[in-house]
N, C-alpha and C positions, 0 to 999 in steps of 0.2 A: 461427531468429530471430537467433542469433549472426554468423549466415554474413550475414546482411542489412548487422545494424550494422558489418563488419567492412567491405562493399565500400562503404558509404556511407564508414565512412572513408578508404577509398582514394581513390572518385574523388572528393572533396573536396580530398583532397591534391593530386590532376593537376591538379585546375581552379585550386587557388591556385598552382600551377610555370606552368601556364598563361600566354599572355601576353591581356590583359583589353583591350576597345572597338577591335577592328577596323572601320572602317569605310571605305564604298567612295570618300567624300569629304575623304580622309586626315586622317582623325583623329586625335588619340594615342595609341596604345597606351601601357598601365600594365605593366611586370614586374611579378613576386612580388618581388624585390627592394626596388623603388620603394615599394611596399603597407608594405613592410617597413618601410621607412625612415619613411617617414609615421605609421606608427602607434606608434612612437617617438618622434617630433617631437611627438603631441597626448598622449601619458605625462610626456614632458617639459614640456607648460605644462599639464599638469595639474600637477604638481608645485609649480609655480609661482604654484597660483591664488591659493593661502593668503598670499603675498607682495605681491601686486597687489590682494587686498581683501580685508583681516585682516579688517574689520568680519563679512563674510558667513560666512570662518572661526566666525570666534567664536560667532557663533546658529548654525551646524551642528554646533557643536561642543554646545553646549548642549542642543539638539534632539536630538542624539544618543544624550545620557545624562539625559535626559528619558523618552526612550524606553525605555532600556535599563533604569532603576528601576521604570518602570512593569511590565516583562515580568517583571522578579525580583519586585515583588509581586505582580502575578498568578501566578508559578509557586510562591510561598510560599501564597497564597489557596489555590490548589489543592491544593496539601501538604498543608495543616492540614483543608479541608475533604473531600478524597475520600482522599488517599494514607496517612493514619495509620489511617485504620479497616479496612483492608486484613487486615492480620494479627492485629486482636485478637480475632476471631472463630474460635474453633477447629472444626478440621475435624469433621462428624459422623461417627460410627462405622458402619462399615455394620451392618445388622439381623441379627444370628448366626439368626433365627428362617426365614430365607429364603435359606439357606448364601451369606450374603456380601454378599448382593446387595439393593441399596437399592429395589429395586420395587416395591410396594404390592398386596396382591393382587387389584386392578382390572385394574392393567398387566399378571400374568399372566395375564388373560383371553385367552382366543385374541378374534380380530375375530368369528367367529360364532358365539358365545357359549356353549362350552365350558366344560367343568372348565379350575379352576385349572393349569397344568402346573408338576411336581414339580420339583425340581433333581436332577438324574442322571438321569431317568426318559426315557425313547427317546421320540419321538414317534410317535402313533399315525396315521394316518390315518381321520381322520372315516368313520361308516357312513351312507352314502345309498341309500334304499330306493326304487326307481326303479319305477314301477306299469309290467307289462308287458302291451301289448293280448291281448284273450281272442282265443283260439284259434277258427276258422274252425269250423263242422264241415264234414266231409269228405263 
């Protein structure tokens, strides 16, 4: 999977070194360079948006931390109703009467309805008494 991600980012990298819109009607081609420079130029009036219309500024700016009090009360909401009951419940002890072990002696049922099995104790395999056909006489 590694090896996948790695060549996808290589040949991403060739195609943006690439030169971009060959066509047979003499087009433009684009460098990576130009791409480059371009996408600097639309960082730079973004930069600038805030200065050319402070009003829109200012409601984004709002909206922003409108949103952002709302997500700290909701992650305090959630704090106080699931995250603080977390640790006040102390862990149960296991059962010393089943060496250790929390099982209930249902769960040591086998599935085909055996004795309990012991802790330490070997497993046995089950006796199945198979009816064998009578004998021919000769």
């Amino acid at each position: 999977m590694f090896f996948l991600l790695r060549m996808a980012f290589w040949l991403a990298l060739i195609l943006l070194i690439l030169p971009i819109g060959t066509s047979s009607d003499g087009g433009r081609q684009i460098g990576a360079w130009q791409a480059l420079s371009a996408a600097q130029s639309v960082l730079a009036d973004a930069r600038g948006f805030c200065q050319r219309q402070p009003d829109a500024c200012e409601v984004g700016g709002e909206m922003v931390s409108h949103i952002l009090d709302k997500a700290q009360m909701s992650a305090k909401w959630l704090y106080e109703n699931f995250g603080s009951h977390a640790g006040t419940e102390a862990p149960r002890a296991p059962d010393a009467a089943h060496g250790g072990s929390t099982l209930t002696p249902q769960d040591l049922l086998p599935s085909w309805g055996g004795e309990p099995a012991t802790p330490g104790a070997t497993p046995q395999a089950p006796s199945f008494s198979v009816p064998l056909p009578q004998r021919r006489p000769a």
